[in-house]
C-alpha positions in Angstrom: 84.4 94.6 101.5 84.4 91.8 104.1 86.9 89.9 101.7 89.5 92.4 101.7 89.0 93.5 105.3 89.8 89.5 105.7 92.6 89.6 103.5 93.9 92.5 105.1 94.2 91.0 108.8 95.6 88.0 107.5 98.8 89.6 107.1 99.0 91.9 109.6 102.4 91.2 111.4 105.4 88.6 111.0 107.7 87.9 113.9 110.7 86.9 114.6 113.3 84.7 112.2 112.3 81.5 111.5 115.3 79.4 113.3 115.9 82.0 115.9 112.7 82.6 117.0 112.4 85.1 119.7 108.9 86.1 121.5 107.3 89.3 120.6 104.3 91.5 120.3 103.1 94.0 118.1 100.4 96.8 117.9 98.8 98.4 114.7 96.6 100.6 113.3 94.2 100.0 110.3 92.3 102.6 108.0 90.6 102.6 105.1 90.7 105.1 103.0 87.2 106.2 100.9 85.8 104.5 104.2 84.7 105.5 107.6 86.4 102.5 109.1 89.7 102.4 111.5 91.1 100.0 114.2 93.4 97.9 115.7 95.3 95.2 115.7 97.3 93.0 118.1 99.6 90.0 117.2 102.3 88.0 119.2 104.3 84.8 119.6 104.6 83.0 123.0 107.1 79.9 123.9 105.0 76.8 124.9 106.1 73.7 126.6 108.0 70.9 124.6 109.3 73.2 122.0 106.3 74.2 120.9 105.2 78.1 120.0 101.9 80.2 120.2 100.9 82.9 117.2 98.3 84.6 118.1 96.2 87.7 116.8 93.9 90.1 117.6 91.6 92.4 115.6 88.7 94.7 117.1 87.3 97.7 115.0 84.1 99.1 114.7 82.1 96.5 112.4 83.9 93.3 113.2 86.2 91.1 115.5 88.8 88.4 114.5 90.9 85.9 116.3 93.2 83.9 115.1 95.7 81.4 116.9 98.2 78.4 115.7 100.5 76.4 117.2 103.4 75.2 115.9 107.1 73.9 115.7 110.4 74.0 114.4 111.6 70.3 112.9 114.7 69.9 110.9 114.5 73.5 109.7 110.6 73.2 108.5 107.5 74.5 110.3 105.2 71.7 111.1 101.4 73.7 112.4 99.8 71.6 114.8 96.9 73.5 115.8 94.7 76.5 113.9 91.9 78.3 115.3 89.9 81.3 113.3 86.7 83.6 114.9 85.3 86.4 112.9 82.1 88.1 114.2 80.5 90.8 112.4 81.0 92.6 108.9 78.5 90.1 107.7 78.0 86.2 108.1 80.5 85.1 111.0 83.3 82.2 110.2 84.9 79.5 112.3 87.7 77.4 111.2 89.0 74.6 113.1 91.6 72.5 111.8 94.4 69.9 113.3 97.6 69.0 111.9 98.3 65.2 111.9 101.8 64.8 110.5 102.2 61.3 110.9 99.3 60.1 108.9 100.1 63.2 107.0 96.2 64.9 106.9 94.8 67.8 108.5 91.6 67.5 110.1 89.0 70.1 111.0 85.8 71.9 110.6 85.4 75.1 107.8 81.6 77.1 108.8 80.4 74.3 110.2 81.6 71.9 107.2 83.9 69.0 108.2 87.3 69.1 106.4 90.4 66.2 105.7 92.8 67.2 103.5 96.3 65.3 102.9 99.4 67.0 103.6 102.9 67.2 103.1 105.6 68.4 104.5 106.2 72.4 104.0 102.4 72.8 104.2 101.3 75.5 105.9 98.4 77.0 108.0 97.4 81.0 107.1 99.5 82.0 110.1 102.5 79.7 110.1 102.7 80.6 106.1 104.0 84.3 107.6 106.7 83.2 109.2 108.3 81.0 106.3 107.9 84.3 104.6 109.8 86.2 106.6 112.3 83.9 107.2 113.0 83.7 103.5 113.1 87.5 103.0 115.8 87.3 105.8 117.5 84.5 104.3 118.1 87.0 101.0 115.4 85.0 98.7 114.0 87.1 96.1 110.8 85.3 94.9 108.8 82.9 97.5 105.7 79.9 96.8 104.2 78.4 99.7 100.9 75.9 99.6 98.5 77.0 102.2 95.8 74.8 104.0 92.8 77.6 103.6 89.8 76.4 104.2 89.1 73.5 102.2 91.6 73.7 99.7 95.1 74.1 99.3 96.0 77.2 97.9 99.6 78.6 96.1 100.8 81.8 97.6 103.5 83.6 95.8 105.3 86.8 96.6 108.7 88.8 95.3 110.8 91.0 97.3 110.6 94.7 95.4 113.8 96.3 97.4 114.2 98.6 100.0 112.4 101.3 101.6 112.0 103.4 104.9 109.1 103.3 106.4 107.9 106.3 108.7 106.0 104.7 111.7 105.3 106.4 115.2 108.4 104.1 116.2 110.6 106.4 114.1 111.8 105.8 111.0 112.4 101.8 110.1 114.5 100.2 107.2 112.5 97.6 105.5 112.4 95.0 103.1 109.3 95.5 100.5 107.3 92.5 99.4 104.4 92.3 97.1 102.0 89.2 96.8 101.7 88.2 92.9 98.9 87.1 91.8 97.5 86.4 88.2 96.0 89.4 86.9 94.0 87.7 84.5 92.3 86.4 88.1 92.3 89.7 90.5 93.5 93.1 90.0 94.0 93.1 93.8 97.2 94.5 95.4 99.2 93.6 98.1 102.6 94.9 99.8 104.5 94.7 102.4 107.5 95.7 104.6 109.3 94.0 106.9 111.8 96.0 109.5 115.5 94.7 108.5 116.8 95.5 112.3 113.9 94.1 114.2 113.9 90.4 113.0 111.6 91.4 109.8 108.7 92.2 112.3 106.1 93.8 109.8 105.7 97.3 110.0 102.9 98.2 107.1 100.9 97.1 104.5 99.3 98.5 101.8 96.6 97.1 99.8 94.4 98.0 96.8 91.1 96.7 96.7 89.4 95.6 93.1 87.1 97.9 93.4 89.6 100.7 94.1 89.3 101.1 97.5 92.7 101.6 99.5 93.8 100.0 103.2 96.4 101.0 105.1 98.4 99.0 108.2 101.0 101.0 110.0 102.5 99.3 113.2 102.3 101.5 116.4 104.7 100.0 119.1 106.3 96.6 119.0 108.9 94.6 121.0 110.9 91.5 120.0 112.6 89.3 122.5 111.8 91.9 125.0 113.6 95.3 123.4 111.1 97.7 122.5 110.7 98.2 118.4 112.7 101.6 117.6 113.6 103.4 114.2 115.9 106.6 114.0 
């Protein structure tokens, strides 16, 4: 259970295009279904000094907390993360992940539960926030099947996805057109499910996710309210 909830919150919300990056925020809500669980969620991205940017997130429910926070920036049309930060309390043993991005020596540098961590990188590399955004940016660029390497915890793991089509998706914002995206993985590995749907109109801010647990067991994300570059998220 503590895995999925984890997996879950990774991907709660993407913002704004990847080269026209606009500050927003976004609420959700969370259940599980077969579970007596429910929460929320809060995610956003913040313009720092020197061109940099702030993603941060936010999750509170009645078992466990996480934050989540990475710095970043925007270089010759690549992401380059410069700073993670992870905190979950709760739903079992807690977890803090440190880790800084040194690009010209090209190694990351950090601490995973305690453990110290140096891994080298190259370019494209990705934190598990900054990952999001390349995502959506390629779903918004028209790509139909997406691989990113992923600096998570102490290894550097492949994530792949494919875009499914389109969809509406009914959220208390009204109704939104979105892009669906499911994460493939090898069954032969996990039977777990993930998908997702990105809001065509509002710079393919993430509106819900859907994912099926091995064990069965079913978690839904539905976004709430949202605004990006300071209009509020609305659907028909």
């Amino acid at each position: 259970m503590r895995r999925a909830l984890m997996l879950v919150l990774a991907v709660l919300a993407l913002p704004a295009q990847a080269l026209e990056l606009k500050p927003f925020s976004a609420s959700y809500t969370a259940d599980w279904k077969q579970l007596p669980l429910s929460g929320t969620a809060e995610r956003s991205l913040k313009a720092q000094e020197n061109g940099r940017w702030l993603l941060s997130f936010e999750a509170a429910m009645l078992v466990a907390s996480l934050t989540e926070e990475s710095t970043f920036q925007v270089e010759n049309e690549a992401f380059l993360p410069l700073t993670y930060r992870f905190n979950r309390s709760g739903l079992g043993k807690s977890k803090q992940v440190e880790q800084d991005f040194d690009w010209t020596e090209k190694q990351v540098i950090g601490t995973d539960r305690g453990e110290p961590v140096r891994l080298a990188i190259n370019r494209g590399m990705q934190d598990k926030s900054t990952y999001q955004l390349v995502l959506q940016h390629d779903v918004a660029a028209g790509k139909k099947s997406m691989s990113y390497q992923v600096v998570d915890g102490d290894e550097i793991e492949t994530y792949d996805f494919r875009v499914l089509g389109e969809e509406t998706v009914d959220t208390k914002a009204g109704q939104i057109d979105a892009i669906k995206v499911e994460r493939v993985r090898d069954p032969t590995q996990s039977s777990r499910k993930t998908v997702l749907w990105f809001a065509k109109d509002w710079d393919f801010l993430l509106v819900r996710l859907h994912q099926v647990e091995k064990d069965g067991k079913e978690y839904q994300i539905m976004l709430e309210e949202g605004q990006v570059g300071g209009a509020a998220v609305k659907g028909r």
